[in-house]
N, C-alpha and C positions, 0 to 999 in steps of 0.2 A: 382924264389922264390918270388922277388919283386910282379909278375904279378898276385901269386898267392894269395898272401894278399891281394893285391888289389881289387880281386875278392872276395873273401871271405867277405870282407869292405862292397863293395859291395849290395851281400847279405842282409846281416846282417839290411845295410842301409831302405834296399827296404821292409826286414817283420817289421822293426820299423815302419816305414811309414805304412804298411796296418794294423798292428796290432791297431795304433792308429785311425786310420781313421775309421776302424771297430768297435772303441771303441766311436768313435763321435755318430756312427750311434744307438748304444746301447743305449749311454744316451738321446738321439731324443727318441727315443723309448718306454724308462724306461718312461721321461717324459709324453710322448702323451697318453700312457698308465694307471697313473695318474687320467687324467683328462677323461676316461671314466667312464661311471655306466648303465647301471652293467660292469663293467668290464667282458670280454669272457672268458668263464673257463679256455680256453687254453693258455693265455696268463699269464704262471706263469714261473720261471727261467728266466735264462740271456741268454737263446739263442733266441733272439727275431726271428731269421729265422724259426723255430720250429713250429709259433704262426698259428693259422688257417688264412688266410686270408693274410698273409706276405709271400712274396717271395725275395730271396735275390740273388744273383751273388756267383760267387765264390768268390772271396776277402769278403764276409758277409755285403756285402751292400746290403742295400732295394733299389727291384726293383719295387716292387708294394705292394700297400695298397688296398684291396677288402673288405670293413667292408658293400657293399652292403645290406638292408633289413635284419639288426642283431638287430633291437631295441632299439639304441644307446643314449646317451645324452653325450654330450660332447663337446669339443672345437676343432679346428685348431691350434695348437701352432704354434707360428710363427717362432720356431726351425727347422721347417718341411721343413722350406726351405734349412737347410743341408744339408738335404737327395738328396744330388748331384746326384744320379744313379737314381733318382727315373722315371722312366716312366708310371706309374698309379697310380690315386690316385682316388678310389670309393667308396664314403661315403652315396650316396643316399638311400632314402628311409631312415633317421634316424629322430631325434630330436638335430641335432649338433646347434650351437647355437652361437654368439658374430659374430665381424668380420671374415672375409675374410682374412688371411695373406697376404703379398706380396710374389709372389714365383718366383722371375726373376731369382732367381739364379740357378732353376731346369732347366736348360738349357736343358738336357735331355729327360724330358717328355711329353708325348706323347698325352693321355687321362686322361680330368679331371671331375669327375661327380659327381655336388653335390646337384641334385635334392631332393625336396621334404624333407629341412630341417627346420631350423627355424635361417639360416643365419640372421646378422641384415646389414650388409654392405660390398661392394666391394671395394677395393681399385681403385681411377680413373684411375691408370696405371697397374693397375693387369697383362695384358696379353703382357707388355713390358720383352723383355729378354726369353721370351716360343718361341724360331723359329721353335722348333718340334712338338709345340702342331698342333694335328689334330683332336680330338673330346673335346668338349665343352661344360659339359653340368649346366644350374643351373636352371630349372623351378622348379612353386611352390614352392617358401622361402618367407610365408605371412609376416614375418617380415622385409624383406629388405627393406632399404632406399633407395628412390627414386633415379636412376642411369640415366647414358646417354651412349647410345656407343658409342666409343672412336673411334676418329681419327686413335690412333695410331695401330688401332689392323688391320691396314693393312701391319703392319710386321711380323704378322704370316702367311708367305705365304703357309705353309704345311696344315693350318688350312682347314678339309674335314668338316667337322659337327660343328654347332655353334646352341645350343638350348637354349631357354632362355627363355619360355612361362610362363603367369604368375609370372613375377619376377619381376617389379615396376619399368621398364624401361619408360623412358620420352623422350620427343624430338622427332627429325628427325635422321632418317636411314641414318650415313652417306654415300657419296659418293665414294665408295674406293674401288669397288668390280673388277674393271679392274687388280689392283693387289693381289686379293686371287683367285690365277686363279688354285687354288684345289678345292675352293668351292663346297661342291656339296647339302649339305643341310643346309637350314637356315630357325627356325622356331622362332619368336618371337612374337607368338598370345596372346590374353591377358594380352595386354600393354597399353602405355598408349602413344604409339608415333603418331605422326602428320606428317604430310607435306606431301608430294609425295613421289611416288617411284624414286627411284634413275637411271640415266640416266644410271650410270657405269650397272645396272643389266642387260643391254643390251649385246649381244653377251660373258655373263660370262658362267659357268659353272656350276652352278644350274640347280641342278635336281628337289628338292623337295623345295619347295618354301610357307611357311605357316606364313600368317600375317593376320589370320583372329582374329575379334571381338573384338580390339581396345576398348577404353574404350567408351560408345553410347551418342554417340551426336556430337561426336569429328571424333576420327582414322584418319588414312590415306586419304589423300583424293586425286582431282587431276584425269588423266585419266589415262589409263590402256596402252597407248601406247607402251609404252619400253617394255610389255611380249610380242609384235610380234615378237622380237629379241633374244627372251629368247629362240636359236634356241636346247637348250637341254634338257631343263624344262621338266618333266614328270607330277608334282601335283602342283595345283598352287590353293591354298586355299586362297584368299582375300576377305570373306563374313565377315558380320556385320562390314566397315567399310564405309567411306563416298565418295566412289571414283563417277566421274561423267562422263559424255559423254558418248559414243559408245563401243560398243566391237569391240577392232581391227582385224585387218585382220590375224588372227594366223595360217594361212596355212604353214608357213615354220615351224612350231611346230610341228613337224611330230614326237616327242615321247610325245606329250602330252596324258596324259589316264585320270590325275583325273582334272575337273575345279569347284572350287566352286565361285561364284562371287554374291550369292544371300545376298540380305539386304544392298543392296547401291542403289546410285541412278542413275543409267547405265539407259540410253534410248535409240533410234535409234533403227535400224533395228537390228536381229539378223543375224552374216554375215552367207551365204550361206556355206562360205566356213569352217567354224565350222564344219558344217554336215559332211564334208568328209574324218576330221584328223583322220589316218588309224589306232591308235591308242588309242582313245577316247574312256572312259568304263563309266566312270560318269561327269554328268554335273549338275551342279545347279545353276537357276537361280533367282527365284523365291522372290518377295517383293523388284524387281525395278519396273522401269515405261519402259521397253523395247515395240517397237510400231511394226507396219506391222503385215505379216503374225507368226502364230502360229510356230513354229521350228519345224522340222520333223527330228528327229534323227534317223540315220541307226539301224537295230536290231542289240541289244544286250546293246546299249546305255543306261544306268539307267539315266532317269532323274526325276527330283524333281517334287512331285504332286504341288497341285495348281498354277503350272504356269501359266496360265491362268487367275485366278483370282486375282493373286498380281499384275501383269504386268499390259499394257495397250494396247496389243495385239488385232486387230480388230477382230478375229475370236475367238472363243474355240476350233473350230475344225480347223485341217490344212486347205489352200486355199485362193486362191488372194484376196486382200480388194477392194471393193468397188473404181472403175476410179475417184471418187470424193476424196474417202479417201487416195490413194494412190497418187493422184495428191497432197496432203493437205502435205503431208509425204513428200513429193520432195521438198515443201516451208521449212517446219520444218531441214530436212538435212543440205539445205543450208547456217543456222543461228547456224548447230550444232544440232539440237534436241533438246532445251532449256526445262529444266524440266517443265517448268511454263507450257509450252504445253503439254506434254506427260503427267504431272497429270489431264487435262481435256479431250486432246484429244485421247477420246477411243473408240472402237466401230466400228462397218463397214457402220454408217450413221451419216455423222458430221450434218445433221440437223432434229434428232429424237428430238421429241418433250417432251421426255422424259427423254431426256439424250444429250442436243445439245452441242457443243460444244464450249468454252470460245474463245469469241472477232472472234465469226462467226452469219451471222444471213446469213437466206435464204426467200426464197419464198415458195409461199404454195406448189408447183410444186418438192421441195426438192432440189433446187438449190442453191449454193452457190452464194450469191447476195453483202456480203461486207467481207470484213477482215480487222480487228483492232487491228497491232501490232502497233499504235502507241507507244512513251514512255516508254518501255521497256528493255531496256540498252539491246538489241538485239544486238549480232557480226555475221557479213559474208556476204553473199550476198545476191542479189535479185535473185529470180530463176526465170528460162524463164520457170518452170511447172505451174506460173500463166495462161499463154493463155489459159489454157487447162479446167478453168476455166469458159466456154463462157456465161454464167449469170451474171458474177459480174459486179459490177459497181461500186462501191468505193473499192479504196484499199488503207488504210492508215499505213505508212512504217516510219512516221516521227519521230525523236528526237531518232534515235537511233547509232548506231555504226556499219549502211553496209557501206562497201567496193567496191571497183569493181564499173562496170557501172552497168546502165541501160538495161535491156534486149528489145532488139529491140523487142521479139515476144508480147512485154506488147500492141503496138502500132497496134496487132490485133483485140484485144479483141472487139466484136460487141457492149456490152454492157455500156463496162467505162466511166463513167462520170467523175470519179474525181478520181483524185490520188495524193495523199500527200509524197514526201520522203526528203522533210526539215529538216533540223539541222541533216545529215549523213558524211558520209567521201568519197562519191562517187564521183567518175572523169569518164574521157572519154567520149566520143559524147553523146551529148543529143538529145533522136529519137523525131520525127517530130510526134506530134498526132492529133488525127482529132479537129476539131475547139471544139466541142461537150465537149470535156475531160475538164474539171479545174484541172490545172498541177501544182502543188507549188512544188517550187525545191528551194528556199530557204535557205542556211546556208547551201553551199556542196561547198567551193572556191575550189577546183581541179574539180568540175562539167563543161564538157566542152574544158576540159586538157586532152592532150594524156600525161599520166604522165612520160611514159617511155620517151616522145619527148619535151614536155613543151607545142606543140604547140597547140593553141586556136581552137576549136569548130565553123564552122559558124552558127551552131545553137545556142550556148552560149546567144547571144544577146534575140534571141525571147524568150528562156525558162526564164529568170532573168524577163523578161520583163510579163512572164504569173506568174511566181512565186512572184511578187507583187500585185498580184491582190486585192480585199479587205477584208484586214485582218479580218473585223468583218464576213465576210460571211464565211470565213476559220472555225473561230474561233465557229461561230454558228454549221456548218456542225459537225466538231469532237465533241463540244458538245451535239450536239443531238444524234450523234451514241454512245458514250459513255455512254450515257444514257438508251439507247436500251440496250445496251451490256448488262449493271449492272443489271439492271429488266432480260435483258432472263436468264440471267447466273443464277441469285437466283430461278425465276420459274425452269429451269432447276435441278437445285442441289437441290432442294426438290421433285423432280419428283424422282431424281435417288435414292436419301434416301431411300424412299417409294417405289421403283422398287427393291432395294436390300435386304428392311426388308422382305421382299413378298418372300416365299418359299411353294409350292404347297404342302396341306398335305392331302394323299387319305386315308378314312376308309371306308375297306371292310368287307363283312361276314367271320370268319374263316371256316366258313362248307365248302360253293363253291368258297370263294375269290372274287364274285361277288362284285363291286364298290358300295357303299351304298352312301357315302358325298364324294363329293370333294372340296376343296376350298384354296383358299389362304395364310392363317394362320390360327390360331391355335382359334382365339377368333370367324372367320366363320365356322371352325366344331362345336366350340359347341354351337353354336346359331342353326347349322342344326340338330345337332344333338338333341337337347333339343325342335326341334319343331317338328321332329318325333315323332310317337305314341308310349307311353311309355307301352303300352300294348304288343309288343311284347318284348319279351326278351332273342333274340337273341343275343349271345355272341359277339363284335363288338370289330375289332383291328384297333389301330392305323398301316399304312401300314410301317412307316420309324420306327417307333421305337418298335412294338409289343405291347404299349402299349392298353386295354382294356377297356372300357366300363362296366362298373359292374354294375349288379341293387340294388337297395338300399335292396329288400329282402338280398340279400347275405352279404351286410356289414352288416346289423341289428342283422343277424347271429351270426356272424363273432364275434360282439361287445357285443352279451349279450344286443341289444336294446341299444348300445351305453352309457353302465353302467358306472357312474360314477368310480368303484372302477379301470378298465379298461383304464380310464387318465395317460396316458403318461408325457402331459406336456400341457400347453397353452401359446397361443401367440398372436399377436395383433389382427389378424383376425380368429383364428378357436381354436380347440380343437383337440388334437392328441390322439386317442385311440388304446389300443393295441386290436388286433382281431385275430384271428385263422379261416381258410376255412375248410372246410370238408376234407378236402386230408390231413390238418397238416399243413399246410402253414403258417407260422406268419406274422403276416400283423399289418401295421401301417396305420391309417385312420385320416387323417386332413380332421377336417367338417367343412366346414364353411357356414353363412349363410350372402346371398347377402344382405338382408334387414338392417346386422349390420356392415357387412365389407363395400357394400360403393364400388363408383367404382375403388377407389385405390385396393381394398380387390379383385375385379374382376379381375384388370387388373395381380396381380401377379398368380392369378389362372388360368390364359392364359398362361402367359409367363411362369409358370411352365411348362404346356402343349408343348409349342412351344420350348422351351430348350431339356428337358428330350426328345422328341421327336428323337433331333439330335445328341444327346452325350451318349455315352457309357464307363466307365469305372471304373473297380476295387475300384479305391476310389474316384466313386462318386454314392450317393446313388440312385438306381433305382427306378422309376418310374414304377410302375407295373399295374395302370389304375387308372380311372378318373369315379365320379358318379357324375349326373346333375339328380334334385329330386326338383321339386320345386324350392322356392326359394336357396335351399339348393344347396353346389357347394360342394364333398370331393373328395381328393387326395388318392389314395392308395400307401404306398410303401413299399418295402424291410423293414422287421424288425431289428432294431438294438438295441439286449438285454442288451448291457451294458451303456445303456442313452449316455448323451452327456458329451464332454470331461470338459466344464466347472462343471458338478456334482464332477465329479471325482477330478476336483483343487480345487475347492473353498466350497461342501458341504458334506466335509470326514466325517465331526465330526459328523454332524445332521444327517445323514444317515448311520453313521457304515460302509461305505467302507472302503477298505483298500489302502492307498495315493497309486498313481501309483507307481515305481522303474524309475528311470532316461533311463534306457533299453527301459521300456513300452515308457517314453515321446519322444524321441528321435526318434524312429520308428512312431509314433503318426505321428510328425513332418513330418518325409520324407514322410510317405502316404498323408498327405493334399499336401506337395509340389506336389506330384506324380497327386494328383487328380487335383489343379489348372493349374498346367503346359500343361494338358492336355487340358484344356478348354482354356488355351492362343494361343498353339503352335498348337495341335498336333489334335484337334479336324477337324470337315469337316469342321467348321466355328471357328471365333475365338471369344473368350466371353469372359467379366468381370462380374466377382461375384458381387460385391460390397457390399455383406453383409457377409464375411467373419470374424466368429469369434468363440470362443470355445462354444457357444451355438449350433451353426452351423456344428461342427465337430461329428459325432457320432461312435458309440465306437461297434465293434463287441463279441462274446466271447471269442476271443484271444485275444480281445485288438485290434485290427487292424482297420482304422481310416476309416471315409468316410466324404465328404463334402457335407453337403446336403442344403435345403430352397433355391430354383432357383427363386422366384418371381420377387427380384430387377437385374437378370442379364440382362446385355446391350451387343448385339451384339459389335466388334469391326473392323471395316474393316480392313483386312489384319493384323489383330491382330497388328497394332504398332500406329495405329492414336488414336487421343484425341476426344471424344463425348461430345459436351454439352448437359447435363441433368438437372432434378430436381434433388437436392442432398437428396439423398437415404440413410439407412445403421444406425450403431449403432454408438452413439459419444464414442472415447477411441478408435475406430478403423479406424476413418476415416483420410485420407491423407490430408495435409494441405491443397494444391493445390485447391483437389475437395471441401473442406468445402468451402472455401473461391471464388471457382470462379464457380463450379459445371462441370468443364470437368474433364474427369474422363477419364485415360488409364489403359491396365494392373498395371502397379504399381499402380494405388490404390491399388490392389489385394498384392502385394508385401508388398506394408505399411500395411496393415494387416495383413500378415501370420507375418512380425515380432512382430507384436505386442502379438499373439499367442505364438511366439518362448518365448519371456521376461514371458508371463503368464506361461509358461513349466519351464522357471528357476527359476521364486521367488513364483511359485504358490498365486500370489496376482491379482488382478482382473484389467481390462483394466481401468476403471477408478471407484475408490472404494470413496464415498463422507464420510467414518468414519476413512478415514487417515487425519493428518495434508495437510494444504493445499500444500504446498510443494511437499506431496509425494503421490497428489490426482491421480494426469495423470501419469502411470503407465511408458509412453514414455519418457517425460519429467526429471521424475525420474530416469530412467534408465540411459538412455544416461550419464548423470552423473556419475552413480557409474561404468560405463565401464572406465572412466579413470584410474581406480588404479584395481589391481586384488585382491590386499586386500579388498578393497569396496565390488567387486562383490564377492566373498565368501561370506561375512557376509551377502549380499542381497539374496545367494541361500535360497529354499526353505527347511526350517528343518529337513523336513521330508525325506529330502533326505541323504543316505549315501553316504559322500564327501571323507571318509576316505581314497578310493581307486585313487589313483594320475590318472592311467587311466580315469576314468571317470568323476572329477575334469578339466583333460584337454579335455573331449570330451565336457562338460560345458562351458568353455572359446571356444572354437568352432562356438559353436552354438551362445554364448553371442553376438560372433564378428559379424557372420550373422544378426544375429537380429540386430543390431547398423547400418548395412550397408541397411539391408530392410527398419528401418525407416530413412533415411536422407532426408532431407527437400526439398531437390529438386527431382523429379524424376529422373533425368537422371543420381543423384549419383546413385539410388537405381538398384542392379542386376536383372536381369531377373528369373524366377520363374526354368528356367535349370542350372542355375547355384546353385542356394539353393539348389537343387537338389543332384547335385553332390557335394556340400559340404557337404550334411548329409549321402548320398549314405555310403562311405569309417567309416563314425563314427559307421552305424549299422552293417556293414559287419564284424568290428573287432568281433561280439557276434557270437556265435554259434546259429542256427535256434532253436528257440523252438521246432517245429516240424523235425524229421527226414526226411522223406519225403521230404522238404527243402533242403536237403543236396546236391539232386542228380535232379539235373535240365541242366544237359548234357551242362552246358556253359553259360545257360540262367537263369539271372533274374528272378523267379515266379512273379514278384511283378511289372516287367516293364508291360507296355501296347505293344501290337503288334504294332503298329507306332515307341515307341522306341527300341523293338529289334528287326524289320526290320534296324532303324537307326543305333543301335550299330554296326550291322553283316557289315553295309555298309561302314560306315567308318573304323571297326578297320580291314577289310578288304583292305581298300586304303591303310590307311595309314601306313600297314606293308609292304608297297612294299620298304619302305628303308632296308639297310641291315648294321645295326653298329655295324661290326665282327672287337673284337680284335686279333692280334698277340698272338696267343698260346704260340711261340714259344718263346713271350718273358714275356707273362703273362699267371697263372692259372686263370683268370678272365674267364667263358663261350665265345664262338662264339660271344653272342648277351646277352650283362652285363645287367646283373637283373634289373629292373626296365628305362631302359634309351628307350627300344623300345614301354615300360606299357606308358610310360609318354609320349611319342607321342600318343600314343593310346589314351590318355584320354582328349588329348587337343584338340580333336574337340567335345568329348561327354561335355566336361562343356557347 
C-alpha cells in the first residue's frame, strides 16, 4: 500500500515538474512573440506548439524555431536561452535587430542561422557552453560591430559549418583548427581579417574553404603553403586578398575541383602538377604577376579569361619561354620570385627594346650582358643558372640577404668581369676566378666557413683580399650601372605604355568585306579615312565594333540640315541633334567642329572612336558611326528619348516632367552601376570614365539608364593600377585623390556614381553655387547628414513618397552606399560589383514593369553575358556544399532557406 503512494507521489511529482517547465517555455514564447511585427497570423492562442514555424517535443518543449524569409522585425530575447530543448534556431533572411543574446545554456542545440539581418552585436563568448552546435551561420548583418573570432570556439568540436561572410569580423584567423576536427566548411569572405593562414588548417578537415575579398589593400596575406596539406579540401576560394609567393605543390589535393586564387600577388611558376588534380573543374587565376609558361589545363577545366594579360606569363599561347628567359626564371626562383621582378619581368625577350626588362641591360646581339639586384633586401640564394648566361659580365648581388655559397658554375662564365655580392650572409668556400673578374665579397663573415664545420676556406684569405680592392672604382662601377638601369628602365616603360595603348583597328567594305584602312588606333583611321576621296560613298564598317562611316548627305537628312529646332542639348565641344534615317531609326548626332574644339575637342573624338569600338553593353550607350566632313568631326549614336537623368532631377518644374518615383531612381542606379562595372571588370579591356555624372546618364522610354560621353576614358591596366593624367572631368564629381595629384583608378569612377547615388536621394545638384556655403558641395554636405537618420529623411528629396517604410529603408540603403562610394581614401571605397549587388536585391523586391520580365528561365534580362556566364559559374561551385538538416528532429527543409542562397551570393558581390 506504502509502495503504492509512493508511486502515485511519484507521478504526481514528475507532471508538476513538466507541467511547469512547459509553462516556462510558454511564457519565452508569449514574450518573444511580443517583440515581433508583424507579428505571424498564426501565432495566436497559448498553444505555442501550434504556431507555424515552431516545433515542440512531447513534454511541449520548443524544439526549433524556423521564422526563415517571413519579413520579420524584431529582437532576440535573452529569455531564449531557456528554451533548454532547443536544437534550431532560424531567423535568417529578416530585419531582427539589437544584440546577440548569450545562449550557453542551450546546451542542446544544434543549428543556428541568423543571416542577413540587422544584428548590431555578438557577445565575445557566444559559442561557449554550445558543444552540439554544428552549423553556424551569421553573414550579412551591415549593422554588426566589429568582432574577432574567439579562441575559445575551439570547444565546439561538433561544429560542421561556420559561415560568417560579410559580418565585420577583424583580426587574425585563429589557430585551433587541429581541434574542430568536424570542420568541413568555413567561409568568412568579406571581412576584414589579416595575417596568414593558419598552420592548424593543415591536415584538418576542410572541404569547402572561402576567405575570399578581404577588405582591398589589406586581407590575408602571407603564402599559400599550409593548402598543400589541406589533403581534403574540395573549394578553396582565397581571391581578392594579399597573399604572396608561389602556388604550392597541391598534388596530394586530390578532391580538389574548385580553386580561386586570382587578385593577389602569387608569382613563380604555375606548378605542372596543378594540371593533373583528377578532380579539378575550375580554376582562377588571373590579376597576379605568375611567370613561365602559359598553364595548359586538361579538358573540361574552366578557367579564367585574361590570364594572360593580368599575369606576367612569357607567352599568350602555351609553350617553352625563351633559354634566356627561362634561365632569368631559375635566378628569380632562387630568391623566391620577388614581386619587384615579376612586375617587370614579362615577356619571352628580356632584352626587347620596347619592353626590356628592369636591372637587365644587354647587347645589340640580344644578350644578357649585366644583372643589377643590387640593394634590394633580396632572401635565398645565388643560382648556378647564372652560367647559362654566357654574355654577361657584371653581375651585381650586393647588400642584400642570400644565403648559401657561392656557385662554383659562376667561375665559368667566359665573359665576367666583375661580380659584387658584399654586405650578404653567405658562407662556405670561395671559388677561385680568373685574374680578369673584380670579385668584392666584402661583409659576408661566415664567407669562407664550412658553417656546418666552423672550418676556414684556404681561399678565405685571397677573396678578403680581392674584396678590398678600391672602393672608389667599386663605388664608380655600381654607380654608372645604375644609372643605365634608371634611363633604360624609363625608355622602357614608355615604350610599353605606347605598345599597350596600341590595338589594331581594321575598316572594311560591308558589300565584299574587302580591308579598306588599317591602323593602329583610332585617331590613324580617321586620318586615313578622311584622306580618302570623299566622292565615293561607300558604306564603311568599323571591323571590332560595327560601327559606320556615314556621309554627311544622310545626317543633313536625318537632321532637317541640322535644324536648330532638332537640339537635343550642347556641350563643350559640339552640338547634339536629334535625327531620324529613312528606315525609322532615331539617331543622335554630336557635330563638332575641329576649328572651335581645338585638339582637346579632337583628341575626345578619337577616344570616343577607340572606346565604343571595344565595349558593348546594355547600359552603355552605343556608338552607331562616325562622319569626318571637312573640318567637321560628328558622332552618331543610339537615341535616347527621355534626355538625361540630371533633366529629370534638377529641371521638373521648367519643363513640366513629372519627378521620377524612387522605383524609377533606384533601378537608374543599378543600370549605371551595371554599365560601369562593365567597363572596369568585365569588359575585353578595363576603362575609367572619369566623367561620370547625371548629365552623362541618359534615360530610355521605360526609364531605363545608359552611360554615355566616352571622350575622357583612360584605359586601366589590368583594371586595378593608378594612371597619371591631365585631370579631366566635372568639379562636384571628382575624387579627391585625382583633383589633387591627377592619378586616377577605377574609384574615381566609384567616387562618382556615389555622388549620382546622393543626387537620386536629395535631388539637389553635385555642386549647386545658390546654396549656403556649407551646403554648396553636395558630398561634403551629405556625409553629414548620414550621421543621424533623422537628418537624412529631412534631406530626402520632397518629391519623393517616404510614406511607405519599405522604401524609406531601401533609401537608407542606398544613402549607406553612397557614404561608402565617396570616402576619401580609395581603398575605403567598394568596387563598382559590390554596388552592384547592393542594389541588385533593393530592385528585385518590385515586380517587373514589363511581363515579359517575369519569365527569364533563371536569368537576369538585365545582366550582361560575362556576368551570367559568371553567375551560372559560381552558383554552380558553390552548391556543391550540402547543409541538410535532421528531419527527424526539425520541420526545417533538407537545405534551410536562405543558408545555401547566402553562400551563393558571397562570391557574386
Amino acid at each position: 500500500m506504502a509502495y503504492h503512494r509512493h508511486l502515485r507521489l511519484l507521478c504526481l511529482t514528475f507532471i508538476l515538474l513538466t507541467t511547469l517547465t512547459a509553462g516556462d517555455d510558454g511564457a519565452v514564447m508569449s514574450k518573444f512573440a511580443g517583440t515581433l511585427s508583424p507579428k505571424p497570423s498564426s501565432w495566436t492562442g497559448t498553444d505555442y506548439c501550434k504556431w507555424d514555424g515552431i516545433t515542440c517535443d512531447g513534454s511541449s518543449r520548443v524544439t526549433t524555431i524556423n521564422l526563415a524569409s517571413k519579413s520579420l522585425a524584431g529582437t532576440l530575447i535573452p529569455e531564449i536561452k531557456e528554451l533548454t530543448q532547443l536544437k534550431t534556431l532560424a531567423v535568417q533572411h529578416n530585419s531582427f535587430s539589437g544584440d546577440i543574446p548569450i545562449l550557453s545554456s542551450l546546451t542542446s542545440i544544434q543549428q543556428i542561422f541568423l543571416d542577413f539581418n540587422n544584428f548590431t552585436s555578438i557577445p565575445h563568448d557566444f559559442f561557449s557552453g554550445l558543444n552540439n552546435l554544428q552549423s553556424f551561420s551569421i553573414s550579412d548583418n551591415k549593422d554588426l560591430s566589429e568582432w574577432v573570432l574567439p579562441e575559445t570556439l575551439n570547444q565546439n568540436t561538433n561544429l560542421q559549418t561556420f559561415v560568417a561572410s560579410n559580418a565585420k569580423i577583424i583580426g587574425s584567423i585563429p589557430n585551433i583548427f587541429d581541434k574542430l576536427v568536424n570542420l568541413q566548411n568555413l567561409t568568412l569572405s568579406y571581412n576584414n581579417l589579416t595575417g596568414t593562414l593558419p598552420e592548424t588548417f593543415g591536415g584538418s578537415q576542410i572541404q569547402n574553404l572561402v576567405l575570399n575579398n578581404q577588405v582591398k589593400g589589406q586581407g590575408l596575406s602571407g603564402n599559400l603553403n599550409v593548402i598543400s596539406s589541406m589533403t581534403q579540401v574540395s573549394q578553396v576560394w582565397l581571391h581578392g586578398n594579399a597573399f604572396t609567393g608561389v602556388i604550392p605543390d597541391l598534388s596530394n589535393c586530390t578532391s580538389l575541383s574548385d580553386l580561386k586564387l586570382s587578385e593577389n600577388g602569387l608569382t613563380g611558376l604555375v606548378p605542372k602538377t596543378l594540371y593533373d588534380l583528377p578532380s579539378l573543374k575550375n580554376v582562377s587565376l588571373k590579376n597576379n604577376k605568375l611567370q613561365g609558361e602559359l598553364p595548359v589545363f586538361k579538358t573540361g577545366v574552366t578557367v579564367d579569361d585574361k590570364l594572360y594579360d593580368t599575369n606576367s606569363f612569357c607567352l599568350s599561347t602555351p609553350g617553352p619561354c625563351h633559354p634566356q628567359v627561362t634561365t632569368l626564371l631559375e635566378v628569380a626562383g632562387a630568391i623566391g620570385y620577388p614581386i619587384l621582378l615579376a612586375q617587370s619581368w614579362r615577356g619571352n625577350d628580356a632584352c626587347n627594346n620596347s619592353n626590356r626588362w628592369n636591372y637587365i641591360s644587354c647587347d645589340s646581339n640580344g644578350n644578357v650582358i649585366t644583372v643589377s639586384l643590387g640593394k634590394h633586401n633580396f632572401s635565398g640564394t645565388i643560382s648556378p643558372a647564372f652560367a647559362n648566361l654566357t654574355s654577361l659580365r657584371s653581375l651585381s648581388l650586393n647588400d642584400n640577404n642570400f644565403s648559401g655559397s657561392i656557385p662554383e658554375e659562376l667561375t665559368t662564365l667566359p665573359n665576367l668581369v666583375s661580380l659584387d655580392v658584399s654586405n650578404n650572409s653567405l658562407s662556405g668556400k670561395v671559388p677561385v676566378f680568373p685574374a680578369k673578374v673584380k670579385f668584392t665579397d666584402a661583409g659576408n663573415p661566415l664567407l669562407g666557413q664550412d658553417v656546418s664545420t666552423g672550418s676556414g676556406s684556404g681561399n678565405a684569405g685571397g677573396s678578403k683580399k680581392a674584396g678590398s680592392g678600391s672602393t672608389g672604382m667599386v663605388v664608380g662601377v655600381v654607380t654608372g650601372v645604375v644609372v643605365v638601369v634608371v634611363f633604360m628602365s624609363f625608355v622602357c616603360y614608355k615604350c610599353y605604355v605606347k605598345k599597350r595603348n596600341e590595338k589594331t583597328i581594321k575598316v572594311v567594305d560591308v558589300e565584299n568585306g574587302n580591308e579598306i584602312v588599317k591602323a593602329s588606333n583610332a585617331n590613324k583611321v580617321v586620318s586615313k579615312l578622311h584622306s580618302q576621296s570623299s566622292s565615293d560613298h561607300t558604306e564603311l564598317a568599323v571591323y571590332e565594333g560595327g560601327n559606320v562611316n556615314i556621309s554627311i548627305e544622310i545626317l543633313k537628312e536625318a537632321t532637317d540640315n541640322f535644324n536648330e529646332e532638332k537640339i537635343l542639348g550642347k556641350g563643350g565641344f559640339g552640338v547634339v541633334y536629334k535625327g531620324e534615317l529613312h528606315d525609322g531609326t532615331k539617331i543622335a548626332v554630336k557635330r563638332m567642329e575641329s576649328g572651335v574644339m581645338g585638339t582637346k575637342g579632337l583628341q575626345e573624338f578619337e577616344a570616343e572612336i577607340a572606346v565604343l569600338t571595344k565595349v558593348r553593353h546594355r547600359h552603355l550607350v552605343s556608338l552607331l558611326g562616325f562622319c569626318i566632313n571637312g573640318n567637321e568631326r560628328l558622332l552618331v549614336y543610339e537615341y535616347m528619348p527621355q534626355g538625361t537623368l540630371s533633366q529629370h532631377l534638377f529641371e521638373c518644374r521648367e519643363t513640366g516632367i513629372n519627378s521620377l518615383s524612387w522605383k524609377q531612381r533606384v533601378c537608374i542606379a543599378l543600370d549605371v552601376g551595371r554599365g560601369i562595372e562593365y567597363l572596369h571588370s568585365l569588359a575585353q579591356q578595363s576603362f575609367i570614365h572619369r566623367d561620370l555624372k547625371s548629365s552623362n546618364i541618359l534615360l530610355s522610354d521605360d526609364m531605363r539608364a545608359k552611360v554615355a560621353d566616352f571622350g575622357l576614358v583612360k584605359n586601366a591596366p589590368d583594371g586595378m593600377y593608378s594612371v597619371e593624367t591631365r585631370v579631366a572631368g566635372t568639379f562636384g564629381y571628382l575624387a579627391p585623390e585625382y583633383a589633387v595629384t591627377g592619378r586616377v583608378t577605377t574609384k574615381v569612377d566609384v567616387y562618382a556614381f556615389g555622388v549620382v547615388l546622393m543626387e537620386l536621394i536629395t535631388g539637389r545638384k553635385a555642386l549647386d553655387g545658390t546654396m549656403p556655403d556649407d551646403r554648396t558641395h553636395l558630398v561634403t554636405w551629405f556625409r553629414k547628414v548620414l550621421i543621424s537618420k533623422e537628418n537624412l529623411v529631412k534631406a530626402i528629396d520632397q518629391t519623393l513618397d517616404t510614406t511607405d517604410e519599405e522604401t524609406l529603408e531601401s533609401i537608407f540603403k542606398v544613402a549607406e552606399l553612397a557614404g561608402h562610394c565617396t570616402a576619401r581614401e580609395p581603398y575605403q571605397r567598394p568596387d563598382m560589383g559590390h554596388a552592384v549587388n547592393v542594389l541588385g536585391p533593393l530592385v528585385k523586391q518590385w515586380k517587373p514593369s514589363r511581363p515579359e520580365e517575369e519569365d527569364g528561365n533563371g536569368v537576369d534580362l538585365r545582366m550582361s553575358l560575362p556576368q551570367i556566364l559568371q553567375r551560372w559559374q559560381d552558383e554552380g561551385t558553390s552548391r556543391m556544399f550540402d547543409y541538410s538538416l535532421d528531419q527527424t528532429q526539425s520541420s526545417i527543409p533538407s537545405k534551410p532557406s536562405g543558408l545555401a542562397d547566402d553562400l551563393d551570393s558571397t562570391e557574386a558581390r
